[in-house]
VOPAGU-2260 file (C-alpha; in pm, 1 decimal, decimal comma):
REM VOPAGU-2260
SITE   aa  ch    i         X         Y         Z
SITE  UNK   A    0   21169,0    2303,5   21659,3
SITE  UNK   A    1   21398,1    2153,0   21358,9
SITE  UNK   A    2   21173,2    1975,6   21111,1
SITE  UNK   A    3   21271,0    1605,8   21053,6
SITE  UNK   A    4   21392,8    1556,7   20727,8
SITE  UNK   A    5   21238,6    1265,6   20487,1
SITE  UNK   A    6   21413,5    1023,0   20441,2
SITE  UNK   A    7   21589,9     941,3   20096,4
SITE  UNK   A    8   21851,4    1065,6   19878,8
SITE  UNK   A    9   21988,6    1406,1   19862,5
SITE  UNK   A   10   21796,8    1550,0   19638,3
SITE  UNK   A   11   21444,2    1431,1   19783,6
SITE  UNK   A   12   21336,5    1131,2   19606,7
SITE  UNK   A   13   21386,1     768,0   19736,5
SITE  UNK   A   14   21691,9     620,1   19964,7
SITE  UNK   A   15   21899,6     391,4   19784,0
SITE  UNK   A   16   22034,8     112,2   19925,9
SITE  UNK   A   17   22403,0      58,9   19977,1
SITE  UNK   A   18   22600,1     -55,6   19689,2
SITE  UNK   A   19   22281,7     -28,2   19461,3
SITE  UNK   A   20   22360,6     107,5   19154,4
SITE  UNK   A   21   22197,6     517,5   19102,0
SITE  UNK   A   22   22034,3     627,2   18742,6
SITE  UNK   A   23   22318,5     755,4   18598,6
SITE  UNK   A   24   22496,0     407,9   18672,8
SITE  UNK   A   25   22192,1     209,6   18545,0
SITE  UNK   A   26   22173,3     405,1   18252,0
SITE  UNK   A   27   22527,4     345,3   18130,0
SITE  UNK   A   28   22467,6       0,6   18194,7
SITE  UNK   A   29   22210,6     -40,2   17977,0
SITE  UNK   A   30   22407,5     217,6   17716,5
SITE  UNK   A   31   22726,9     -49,6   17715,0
SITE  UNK   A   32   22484,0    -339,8   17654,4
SITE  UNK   A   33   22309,5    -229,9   17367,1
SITE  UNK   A   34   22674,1    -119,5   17215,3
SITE  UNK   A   35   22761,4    -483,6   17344,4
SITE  UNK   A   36   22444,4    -629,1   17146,1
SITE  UNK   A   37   22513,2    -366,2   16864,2
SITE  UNK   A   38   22880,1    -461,6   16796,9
SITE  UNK   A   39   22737,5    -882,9   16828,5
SITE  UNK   A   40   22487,6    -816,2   16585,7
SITE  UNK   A   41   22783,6    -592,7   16322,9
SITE  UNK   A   42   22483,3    -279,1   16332,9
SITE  UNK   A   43   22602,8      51,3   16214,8
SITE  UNK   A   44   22853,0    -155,7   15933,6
SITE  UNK   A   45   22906,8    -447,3   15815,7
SITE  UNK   A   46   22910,5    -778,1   16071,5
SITE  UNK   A   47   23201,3    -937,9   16195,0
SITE  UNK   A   48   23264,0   -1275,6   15936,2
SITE  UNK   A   49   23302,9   -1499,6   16244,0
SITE  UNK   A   50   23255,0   -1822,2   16101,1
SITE  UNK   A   51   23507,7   -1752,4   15753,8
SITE  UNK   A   52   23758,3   -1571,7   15975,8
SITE  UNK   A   53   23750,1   -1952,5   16261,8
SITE  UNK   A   54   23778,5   -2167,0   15899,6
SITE  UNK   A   55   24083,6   -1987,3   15777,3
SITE  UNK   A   56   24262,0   -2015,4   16101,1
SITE  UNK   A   57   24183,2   -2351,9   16109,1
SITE  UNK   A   58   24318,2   -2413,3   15728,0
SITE  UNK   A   59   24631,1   -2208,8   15803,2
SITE  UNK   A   60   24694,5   -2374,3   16154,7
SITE  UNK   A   61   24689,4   -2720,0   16019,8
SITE  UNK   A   62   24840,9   -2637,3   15673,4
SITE  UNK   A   63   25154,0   -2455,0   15813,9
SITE  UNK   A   64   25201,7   -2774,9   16034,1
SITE  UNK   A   65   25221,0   -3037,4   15776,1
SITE  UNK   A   66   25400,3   -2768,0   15541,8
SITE  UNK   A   67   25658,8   -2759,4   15884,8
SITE  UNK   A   68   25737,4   -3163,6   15818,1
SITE  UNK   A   69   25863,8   -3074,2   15486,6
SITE  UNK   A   70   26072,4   -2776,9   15535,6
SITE  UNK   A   71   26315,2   -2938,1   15828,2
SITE  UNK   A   72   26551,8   -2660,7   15733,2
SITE  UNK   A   73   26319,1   -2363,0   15897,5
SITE  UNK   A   74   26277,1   -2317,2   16267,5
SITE  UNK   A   75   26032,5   -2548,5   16434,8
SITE  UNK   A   76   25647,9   -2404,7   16487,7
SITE  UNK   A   77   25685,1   -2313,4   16850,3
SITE  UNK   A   78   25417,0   -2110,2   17007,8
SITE  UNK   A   79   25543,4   -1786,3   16910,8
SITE  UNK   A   80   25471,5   -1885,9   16583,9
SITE  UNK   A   81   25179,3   -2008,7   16613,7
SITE  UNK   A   82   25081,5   -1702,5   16840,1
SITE  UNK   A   83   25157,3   -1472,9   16476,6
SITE  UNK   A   84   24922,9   -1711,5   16280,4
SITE  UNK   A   85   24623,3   -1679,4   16520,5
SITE  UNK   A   86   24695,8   -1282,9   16548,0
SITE  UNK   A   87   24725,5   -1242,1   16159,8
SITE  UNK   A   88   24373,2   -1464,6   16148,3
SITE  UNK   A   89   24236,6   -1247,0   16433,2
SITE  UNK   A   90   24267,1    -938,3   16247,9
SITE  UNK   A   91   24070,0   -1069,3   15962,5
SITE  UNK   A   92   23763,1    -991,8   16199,1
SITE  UNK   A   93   23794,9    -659,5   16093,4
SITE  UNK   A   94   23888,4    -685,6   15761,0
SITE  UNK   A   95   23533,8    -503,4   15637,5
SITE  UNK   A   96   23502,7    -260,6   15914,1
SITE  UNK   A   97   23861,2    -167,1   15889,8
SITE  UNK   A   98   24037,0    -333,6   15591,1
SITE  UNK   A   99   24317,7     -72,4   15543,2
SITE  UNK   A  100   24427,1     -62,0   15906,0
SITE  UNK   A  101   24410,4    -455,9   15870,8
SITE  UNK   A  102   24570,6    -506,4   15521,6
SITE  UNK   A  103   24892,7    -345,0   15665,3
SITE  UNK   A  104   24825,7    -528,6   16011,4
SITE  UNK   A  105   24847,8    -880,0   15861,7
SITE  UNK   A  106   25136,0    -790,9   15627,1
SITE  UNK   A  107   25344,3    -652,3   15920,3
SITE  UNK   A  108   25236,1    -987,9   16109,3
SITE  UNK   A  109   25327,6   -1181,2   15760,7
SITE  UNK   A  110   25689,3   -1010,5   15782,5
SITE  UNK   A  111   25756,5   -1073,7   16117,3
SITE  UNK   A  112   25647,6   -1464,1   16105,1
SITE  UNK   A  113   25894,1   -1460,8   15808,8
SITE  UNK   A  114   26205,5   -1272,4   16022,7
SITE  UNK   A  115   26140,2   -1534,9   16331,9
SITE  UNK   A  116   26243,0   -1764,5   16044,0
SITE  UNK   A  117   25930,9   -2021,1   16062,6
SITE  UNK   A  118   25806,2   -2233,2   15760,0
SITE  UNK   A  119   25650,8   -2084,5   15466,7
SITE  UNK   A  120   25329,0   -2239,2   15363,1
SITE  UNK   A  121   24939,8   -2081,3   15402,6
SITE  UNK   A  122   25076,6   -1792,3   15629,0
SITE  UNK   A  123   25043,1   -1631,4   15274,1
SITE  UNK   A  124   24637,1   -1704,1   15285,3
SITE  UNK   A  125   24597,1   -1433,7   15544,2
SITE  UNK   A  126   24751,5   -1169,7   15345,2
SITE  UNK   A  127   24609,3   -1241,2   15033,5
SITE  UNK   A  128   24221,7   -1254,6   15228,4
SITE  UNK   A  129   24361,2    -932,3   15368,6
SITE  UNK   A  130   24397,1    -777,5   15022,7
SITE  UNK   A  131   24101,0    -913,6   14844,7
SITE  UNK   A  132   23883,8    -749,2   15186,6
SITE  UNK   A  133   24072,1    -387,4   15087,4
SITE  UNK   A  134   24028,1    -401,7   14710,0
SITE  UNK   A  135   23659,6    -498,3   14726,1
SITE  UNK   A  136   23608,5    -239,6   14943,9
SITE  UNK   A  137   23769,6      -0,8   14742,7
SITE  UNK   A  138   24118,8      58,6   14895,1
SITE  UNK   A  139   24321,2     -66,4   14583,3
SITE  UNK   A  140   24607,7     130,4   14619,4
SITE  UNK   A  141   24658,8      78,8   15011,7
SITE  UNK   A  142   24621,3    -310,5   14903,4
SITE  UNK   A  143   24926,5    -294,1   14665,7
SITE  UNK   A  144   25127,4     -71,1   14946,7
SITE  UNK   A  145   25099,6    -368,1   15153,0
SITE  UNK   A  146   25160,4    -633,0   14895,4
SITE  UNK   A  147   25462,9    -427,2   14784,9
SITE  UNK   A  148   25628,6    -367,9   15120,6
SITE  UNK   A  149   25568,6    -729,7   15202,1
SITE  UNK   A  150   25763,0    -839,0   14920,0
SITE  UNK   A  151   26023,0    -597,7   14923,6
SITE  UNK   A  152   26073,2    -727,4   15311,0
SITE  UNK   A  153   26081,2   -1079,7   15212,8
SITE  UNK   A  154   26343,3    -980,8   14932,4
SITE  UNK   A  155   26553,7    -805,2   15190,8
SITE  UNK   A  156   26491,9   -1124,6   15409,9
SITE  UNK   A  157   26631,6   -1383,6   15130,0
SITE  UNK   A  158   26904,8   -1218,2   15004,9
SITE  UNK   A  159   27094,8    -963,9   15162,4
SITE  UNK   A  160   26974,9   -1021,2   15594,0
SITE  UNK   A  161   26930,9   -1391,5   15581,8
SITE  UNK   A  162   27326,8   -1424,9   15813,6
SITE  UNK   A  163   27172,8   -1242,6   16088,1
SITE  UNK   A  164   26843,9   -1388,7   16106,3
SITE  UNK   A  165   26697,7   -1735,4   16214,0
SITE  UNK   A  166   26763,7   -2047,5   16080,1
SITE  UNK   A  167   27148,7   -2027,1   16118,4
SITE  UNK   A  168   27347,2   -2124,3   15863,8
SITE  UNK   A  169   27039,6   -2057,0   15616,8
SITE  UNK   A  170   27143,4   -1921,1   15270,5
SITE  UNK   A  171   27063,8   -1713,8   15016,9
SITE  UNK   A  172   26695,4   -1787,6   14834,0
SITE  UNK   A  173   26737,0   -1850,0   14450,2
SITE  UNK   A  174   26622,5   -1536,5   14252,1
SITE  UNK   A  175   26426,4   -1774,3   14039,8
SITE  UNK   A  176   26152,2   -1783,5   14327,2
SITE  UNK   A  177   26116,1   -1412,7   14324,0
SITE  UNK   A  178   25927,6   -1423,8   14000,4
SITE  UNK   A  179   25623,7   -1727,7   14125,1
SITE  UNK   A  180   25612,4   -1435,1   14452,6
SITE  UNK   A  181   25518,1   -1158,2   14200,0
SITE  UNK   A  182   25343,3   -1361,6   14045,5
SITE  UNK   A  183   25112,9   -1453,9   14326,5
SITE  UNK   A  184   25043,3   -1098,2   14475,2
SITE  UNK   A  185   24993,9    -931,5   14115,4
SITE  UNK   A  186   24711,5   -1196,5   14111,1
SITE  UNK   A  187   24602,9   -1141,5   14452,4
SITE  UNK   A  188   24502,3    -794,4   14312,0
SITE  UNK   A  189   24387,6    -866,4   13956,8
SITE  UNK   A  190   24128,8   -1142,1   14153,2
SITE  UNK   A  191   24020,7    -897,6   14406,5
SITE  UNK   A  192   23986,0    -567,3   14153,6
SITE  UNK   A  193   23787,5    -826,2   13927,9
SITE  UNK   A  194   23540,6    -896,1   14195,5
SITE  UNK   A  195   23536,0    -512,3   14321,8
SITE  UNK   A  196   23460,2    -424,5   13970,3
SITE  UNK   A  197   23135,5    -724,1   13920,8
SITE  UNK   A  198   23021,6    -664,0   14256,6
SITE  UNK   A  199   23019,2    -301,7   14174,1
SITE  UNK   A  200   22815,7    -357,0   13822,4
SITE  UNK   A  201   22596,3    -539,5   14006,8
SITE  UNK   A  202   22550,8    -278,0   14278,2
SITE  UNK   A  203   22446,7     -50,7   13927,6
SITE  UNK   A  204   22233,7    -272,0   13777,9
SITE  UNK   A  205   22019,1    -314,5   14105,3
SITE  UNK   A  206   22019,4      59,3   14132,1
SITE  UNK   A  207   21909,1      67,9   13761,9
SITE  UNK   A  208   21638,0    -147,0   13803,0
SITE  UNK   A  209   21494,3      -1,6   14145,0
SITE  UNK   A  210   21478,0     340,2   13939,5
SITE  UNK   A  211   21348,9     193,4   13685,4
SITE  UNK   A  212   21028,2      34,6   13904,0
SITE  UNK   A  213   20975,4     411,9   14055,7
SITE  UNK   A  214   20976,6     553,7   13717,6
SITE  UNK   A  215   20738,8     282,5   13641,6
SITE  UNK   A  216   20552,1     286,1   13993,2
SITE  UNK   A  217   20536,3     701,0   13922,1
SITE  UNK   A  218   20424,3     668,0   13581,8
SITE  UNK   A  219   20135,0     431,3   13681,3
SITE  UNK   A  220   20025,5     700,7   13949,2
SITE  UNK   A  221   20084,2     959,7   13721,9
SITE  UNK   A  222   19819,8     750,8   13434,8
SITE  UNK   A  223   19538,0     663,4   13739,5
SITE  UNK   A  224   19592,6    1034,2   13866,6
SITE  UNK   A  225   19463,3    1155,2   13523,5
SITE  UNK   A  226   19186,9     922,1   13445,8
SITE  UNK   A  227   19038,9     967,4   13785,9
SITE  UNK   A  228   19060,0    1345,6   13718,3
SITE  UNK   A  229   18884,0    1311,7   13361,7
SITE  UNK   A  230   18618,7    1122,9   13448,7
SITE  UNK   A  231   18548,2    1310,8   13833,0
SITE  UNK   A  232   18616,5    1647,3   13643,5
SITE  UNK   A  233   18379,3    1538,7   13404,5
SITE  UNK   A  234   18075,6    1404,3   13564,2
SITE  UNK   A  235   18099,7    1653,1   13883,5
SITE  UNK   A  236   18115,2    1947,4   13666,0
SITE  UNK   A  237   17781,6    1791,8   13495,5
SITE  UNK   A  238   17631,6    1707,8   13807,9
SITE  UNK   A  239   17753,0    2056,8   13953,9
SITE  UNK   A  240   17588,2    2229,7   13672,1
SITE  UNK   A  241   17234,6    1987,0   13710,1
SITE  UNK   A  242   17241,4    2063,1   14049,8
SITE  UNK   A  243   17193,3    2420,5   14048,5
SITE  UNK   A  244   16966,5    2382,7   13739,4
SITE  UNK   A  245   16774,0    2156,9   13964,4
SITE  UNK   A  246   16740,6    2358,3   14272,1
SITE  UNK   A  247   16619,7    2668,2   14088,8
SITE  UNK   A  248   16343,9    2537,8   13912,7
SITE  UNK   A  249   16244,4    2293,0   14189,1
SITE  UNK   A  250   15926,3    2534,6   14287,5
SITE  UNK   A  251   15870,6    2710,5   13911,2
SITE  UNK   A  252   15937,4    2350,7   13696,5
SITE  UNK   A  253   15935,3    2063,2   13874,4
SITE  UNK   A  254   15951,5    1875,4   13526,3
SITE  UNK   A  255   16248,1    2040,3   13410,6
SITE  UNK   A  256   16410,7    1980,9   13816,2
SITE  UNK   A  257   16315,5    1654,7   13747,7
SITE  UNK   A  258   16494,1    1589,4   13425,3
SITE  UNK   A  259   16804,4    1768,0   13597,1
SITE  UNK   A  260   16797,1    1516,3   13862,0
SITE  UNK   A  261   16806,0    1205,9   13577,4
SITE  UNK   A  262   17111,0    1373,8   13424,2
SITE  UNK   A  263   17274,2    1403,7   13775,5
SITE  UNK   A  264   17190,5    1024,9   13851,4
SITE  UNK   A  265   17282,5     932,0   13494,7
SITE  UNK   A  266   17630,0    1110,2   13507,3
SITE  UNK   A  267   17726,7     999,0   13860,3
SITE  UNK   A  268   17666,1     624,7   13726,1
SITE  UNK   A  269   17872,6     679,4   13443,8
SITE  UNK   A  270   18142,3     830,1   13670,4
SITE  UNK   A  271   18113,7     509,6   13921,6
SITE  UNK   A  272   18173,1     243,6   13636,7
SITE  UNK   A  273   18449,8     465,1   13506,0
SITE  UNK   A  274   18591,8     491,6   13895,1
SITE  UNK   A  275   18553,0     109,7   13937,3
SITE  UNK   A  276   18744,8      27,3   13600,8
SITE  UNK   A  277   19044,6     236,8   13721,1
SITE  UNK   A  278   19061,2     122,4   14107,2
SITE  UNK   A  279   19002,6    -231,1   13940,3
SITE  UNK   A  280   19361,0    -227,3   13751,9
SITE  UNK   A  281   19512,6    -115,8   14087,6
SITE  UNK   A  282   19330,9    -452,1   14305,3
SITE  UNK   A  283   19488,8    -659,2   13953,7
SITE  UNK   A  284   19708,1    -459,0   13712,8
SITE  UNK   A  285   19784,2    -826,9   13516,8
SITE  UNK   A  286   19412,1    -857,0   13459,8
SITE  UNK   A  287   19232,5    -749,4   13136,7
SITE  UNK   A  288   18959,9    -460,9   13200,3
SITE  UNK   A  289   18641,2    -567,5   13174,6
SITE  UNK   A  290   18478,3    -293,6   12990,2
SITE  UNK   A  291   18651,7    -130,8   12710,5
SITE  UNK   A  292   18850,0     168,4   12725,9
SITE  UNK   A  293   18656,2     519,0   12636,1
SITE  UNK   A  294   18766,9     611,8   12300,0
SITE  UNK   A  295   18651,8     893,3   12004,4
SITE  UNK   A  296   18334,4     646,3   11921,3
SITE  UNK   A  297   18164,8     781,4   12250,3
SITE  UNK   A  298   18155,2    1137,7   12144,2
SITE  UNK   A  299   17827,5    1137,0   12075,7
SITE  UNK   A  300   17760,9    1056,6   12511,7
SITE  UNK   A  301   17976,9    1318,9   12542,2
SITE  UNK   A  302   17769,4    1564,4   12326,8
SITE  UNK   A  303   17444,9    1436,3   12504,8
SITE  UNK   A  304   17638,1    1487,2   12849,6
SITE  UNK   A  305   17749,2    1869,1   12705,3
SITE  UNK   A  306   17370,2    1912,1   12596,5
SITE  UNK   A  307   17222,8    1843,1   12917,0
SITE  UNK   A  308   17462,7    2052,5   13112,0
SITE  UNK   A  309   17346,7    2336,7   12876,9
SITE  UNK   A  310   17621,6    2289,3   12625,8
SITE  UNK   A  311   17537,4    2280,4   12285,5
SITE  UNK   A  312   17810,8    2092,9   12055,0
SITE  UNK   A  313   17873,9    2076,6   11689,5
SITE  UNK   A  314   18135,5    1754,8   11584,3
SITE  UNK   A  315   18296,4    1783,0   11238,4
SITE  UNK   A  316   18558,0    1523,6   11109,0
SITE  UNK   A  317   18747,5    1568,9   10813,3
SITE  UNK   A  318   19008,2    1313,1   10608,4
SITE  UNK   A  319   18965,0     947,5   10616,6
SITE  UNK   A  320   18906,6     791,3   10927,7
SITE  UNK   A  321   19129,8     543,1   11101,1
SITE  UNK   A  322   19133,6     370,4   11413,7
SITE  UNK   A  323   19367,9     489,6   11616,5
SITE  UNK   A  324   19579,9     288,7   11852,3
SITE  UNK   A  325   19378,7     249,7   12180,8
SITE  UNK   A  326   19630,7     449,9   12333,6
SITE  UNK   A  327   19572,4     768,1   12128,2
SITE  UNK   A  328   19189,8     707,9   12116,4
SITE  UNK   A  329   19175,3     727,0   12505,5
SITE  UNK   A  330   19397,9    1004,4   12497,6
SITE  UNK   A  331   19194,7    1178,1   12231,3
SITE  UNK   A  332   18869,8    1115,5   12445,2
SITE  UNK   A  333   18956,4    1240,0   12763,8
SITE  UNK   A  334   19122,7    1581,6   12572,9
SITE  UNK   A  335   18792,6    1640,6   12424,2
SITE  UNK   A  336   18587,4    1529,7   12720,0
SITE  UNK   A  337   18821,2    1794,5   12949,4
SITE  UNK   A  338   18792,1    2078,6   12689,7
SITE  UNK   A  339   18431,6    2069,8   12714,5
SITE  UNK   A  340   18469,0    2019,7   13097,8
SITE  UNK   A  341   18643,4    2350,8   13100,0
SITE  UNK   A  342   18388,8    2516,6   12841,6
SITE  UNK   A  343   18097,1    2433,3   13120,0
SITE  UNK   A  344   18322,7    2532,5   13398,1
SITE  UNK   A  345   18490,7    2857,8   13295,6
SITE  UNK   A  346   18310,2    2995,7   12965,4
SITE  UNK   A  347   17979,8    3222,7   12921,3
SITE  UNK   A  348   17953,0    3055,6   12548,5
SITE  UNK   A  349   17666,6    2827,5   12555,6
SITE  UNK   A  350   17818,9    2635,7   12228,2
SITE  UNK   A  351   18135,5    2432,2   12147,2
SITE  UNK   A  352   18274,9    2298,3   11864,2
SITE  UNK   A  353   18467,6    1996,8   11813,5
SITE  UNK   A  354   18668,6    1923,1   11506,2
SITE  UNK   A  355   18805,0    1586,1   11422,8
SITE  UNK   A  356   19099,8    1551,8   11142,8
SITE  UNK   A  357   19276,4    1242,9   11007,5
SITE  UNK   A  358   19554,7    1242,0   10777,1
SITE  UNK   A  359   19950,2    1238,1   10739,9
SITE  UNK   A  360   19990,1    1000,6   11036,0
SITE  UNK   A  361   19842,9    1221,5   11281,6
SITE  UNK   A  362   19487,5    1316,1   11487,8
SITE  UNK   A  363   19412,4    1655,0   11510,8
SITE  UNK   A  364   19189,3    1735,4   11796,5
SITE  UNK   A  365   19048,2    2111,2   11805,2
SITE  UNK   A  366   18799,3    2217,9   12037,6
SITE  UNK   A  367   18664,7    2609,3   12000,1
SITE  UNK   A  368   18426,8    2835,3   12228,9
SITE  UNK   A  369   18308,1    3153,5   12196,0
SITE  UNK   A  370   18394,2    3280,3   12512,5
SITE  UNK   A  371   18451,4    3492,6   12724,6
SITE  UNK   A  372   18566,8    3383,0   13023,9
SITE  UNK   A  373   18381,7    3362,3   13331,9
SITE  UNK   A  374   18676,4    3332,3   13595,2
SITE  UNK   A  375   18425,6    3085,3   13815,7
SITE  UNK   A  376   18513,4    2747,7   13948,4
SITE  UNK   A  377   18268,4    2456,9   13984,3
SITE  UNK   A  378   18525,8    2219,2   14203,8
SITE  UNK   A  379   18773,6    2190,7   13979,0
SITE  UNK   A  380   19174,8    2096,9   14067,7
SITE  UNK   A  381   19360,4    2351,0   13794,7
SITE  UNK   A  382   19502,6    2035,3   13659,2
SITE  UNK   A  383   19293,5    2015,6   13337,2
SITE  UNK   A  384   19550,6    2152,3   13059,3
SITE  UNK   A  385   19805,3    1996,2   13271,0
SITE  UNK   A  386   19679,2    1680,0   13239,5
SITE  UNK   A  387   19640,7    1720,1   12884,6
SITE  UNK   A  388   19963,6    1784,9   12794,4
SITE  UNK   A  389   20109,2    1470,9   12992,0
SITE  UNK   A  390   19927,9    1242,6   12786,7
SITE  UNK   A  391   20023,6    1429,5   12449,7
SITE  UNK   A  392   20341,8    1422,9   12560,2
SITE  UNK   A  393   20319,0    1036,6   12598,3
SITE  UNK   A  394   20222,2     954,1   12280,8
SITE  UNK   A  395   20462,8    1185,0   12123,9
SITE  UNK   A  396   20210,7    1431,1   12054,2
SITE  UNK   A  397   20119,5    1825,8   12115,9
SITE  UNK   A  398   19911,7    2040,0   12246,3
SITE  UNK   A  399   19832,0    2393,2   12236,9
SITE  UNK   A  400   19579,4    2583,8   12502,2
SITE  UNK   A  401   19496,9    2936,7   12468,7
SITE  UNK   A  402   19275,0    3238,3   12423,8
SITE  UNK   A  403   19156,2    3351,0   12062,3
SITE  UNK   A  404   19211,1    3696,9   11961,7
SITE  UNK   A  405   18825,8    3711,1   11930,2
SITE  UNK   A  406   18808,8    3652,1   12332,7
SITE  UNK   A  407   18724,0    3287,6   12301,4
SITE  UNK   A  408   18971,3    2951,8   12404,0
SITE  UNK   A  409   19116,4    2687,0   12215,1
SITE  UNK   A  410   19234,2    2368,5   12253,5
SITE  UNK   A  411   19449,1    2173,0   11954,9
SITE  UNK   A  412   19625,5    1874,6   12026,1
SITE  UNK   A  413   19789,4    1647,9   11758,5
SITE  UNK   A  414   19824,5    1279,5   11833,6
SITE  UNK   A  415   20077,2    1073,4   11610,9
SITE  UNK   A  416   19900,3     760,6   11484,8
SITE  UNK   A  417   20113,3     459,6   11500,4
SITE  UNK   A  418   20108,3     118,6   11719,7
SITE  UNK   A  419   20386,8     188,6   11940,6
SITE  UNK   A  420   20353,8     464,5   12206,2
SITE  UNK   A  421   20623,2     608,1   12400,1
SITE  UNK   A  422   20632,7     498,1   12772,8
């Protein structure tokens, strides 16, 4: 016995009523309305100017028909004419979307308005907005096509196929007016190129100044990315070190775990204050920090932090000392403070030493260890030296990272010493 087949469509699913509209249909529907609501709304370009495009046909509807009163010799405004004016206004629509295809559009429309022999007067309006849409938007040259052939046509119109055409019995135009006609369209284009060319400067100078906010937005990230890495570096590598001092004497010397735990909590404070200061200028960069900025006069916490990550460090400073800009001090801190981060990290030497010159304008920073290298990592990123050499490089300074021939590592930077810092 034949099975009864379900009712519906042919492919299964549910009937559809008669005359109702299938997917496909729906969907194309919808498809044409949001290009409907796209082309409203001028997406994918610019908008249509509906509200300058109404006021000029207004001005050159009423304007051509008071300047008809005064010019009894032309042929009356009849509706072809005024059929030419509303076209040549219509195409302004599309004078930014299109403004070649238009520019030529409204001049042909201009020519022919002139050959039905109608009244001259602000027909001329549409051609010049016309123009000034193609320049500004670059098309220069297709703007002074148009302006030509519309004046050569209205030449050929005045003085050579004026018998044939509408008014009769019109005669020639005086060559005197020729000159006020080139007159007018070589302005047309000199106004239009001068607004291309400020509209384009000002195009640049935006341009110019959003780079100039990422370089300064990238900069800033670049400055918080290295102070956070300093001071973490820093105080993890101590508290790395503490920790493992601390869990293998825990059972043979509690005293000594104990004093490795007071370093740990002592350095992680130091790190949080430091961390706080930094996000602070981030919550309000116009604000003035509230603690000041680490500079060379905390060496000797940085010694104490060295010592009790089993670092022992000897400071000499030579020359006269000067206070360096607070640029260059921080700067000078936080290369010291990651050259002995490194020593802890990645050198068997249980002894650094620091060396401090002043004279001829300059800092001289060099840190020396005995070596050798112990190829280990205690959490570090890799971007110590980097980081180093960015804010040299900021001040206008050098450095120089490497191994000595004796199998130990150096680190010499020289900081210029003057108020102004390159940004």
């Amino acid at each position: 016995m034949e099975k009864e087949r379900p009712h519906g469509g042919a492919d299964g699913g549910p009937a559809r009523a008669p005359g109702a509209p299938d997917g496909r249909e729906r969907e194309g529907r919808r498809a044409a309305l949001r290009a409907w609501g796209r082309w409203r709304r001028g997406e994918g370009g610019p908008g249509l100017p509906w509200r300058s495009t109404v006021l000029i046909a207004v001005v050159v509807m009423a304007g051509t028909g008071f300047a008809a009163r005064n010019q009894p010799d032309r042929e009356a405004l009849d509706a072809l004419g005024r059929a030419l004016l509303l076209l040549g206004a219509g195409a302004l629509l599309f004078r930014h979307r299109r403004p070649v295809p238009v520019v030529f559009g409204v001049a042909a429309v201009t020519l022919g308005y002139l050959v039905a022999g109608y009244p001259y007067g602000p027909v001329f309006v549409l051609v010049a907005v016309a123009c000034f849409a193609a320049v500004v938007h670059g098309h220069r040259t297709a703007a002074a096509w148009a302006l030509g052939l519309l004046w050569a046509g209205h030449l050929l119109l005045s003085h050579w196929l004026y018998r044939w055409l509408p008014p009769a019995g019109d005669g020639p135009a005086p060559w005197g007016q020729e000159l006020p006609a080139a007159a007018f369209a070589v302005a047309v284009l000199a106004a239009s190129e001068t607004v291309r060319v400020r509209r384009e400067q000002r195009a640049h100078l935006r341009a110019e100044r959003a780079a100039a906010e990422r370089r300064r937005a990238d900069a800033e990230r670049l400055r918080i990315a290295r102070e956070l890495h300093d001071v973490l570096a820093h105080s993890i590598s101590v508290i790395n070190v503490q920790a493992g001092v601390g869990l293998a004497l825990l059972d043979s010397d509690p005293e000594q775990a104990r004093t490795a735990l007071t370093t740990i909590k002592a350095a992680s404070k130091e790190a949080l204050g430091e961390v706080r200061q930094v996000l602070a200028t981030l919550r309000t960069p116009g604000d003035a920090p509230r603690a000041p900025a680490p500079g060379l006069g905390r060496l000797p916490e940085l010694v104490e932090q060295a010592a009790a990550a089993g670092l022992a460090v000897t400071v000499t400073t030579t020359g006269s000392r000067a206070d360096p800009p607070p640029g260059a001090d921080l700067a000078a801190f936080r290369i010291v403070q990651e050259a002995l981060t490194n020593v802890v990290r990645h050198s068997g030497s249980r002894t650094a030493r620091v060396r401090v010159g002043y004279g001829s304008g300059r800092l001289e920073l060099t840190i020396d260890d005995d070596g050798p290298a112990t190829g280990t990592e205690a959490g570090g990123s890799g971007n110590g030296l980097a980081g180093m050499r960015e804010r040299a490089a900021a001040l206008g300074g050098t450095i120089e990272a490497g191994a000595r021939p004796d199998g130990g590592f150096r680190v010499h930077a020289a900081l210029p010493l003057r108020p102004e810092e390159t940004p």
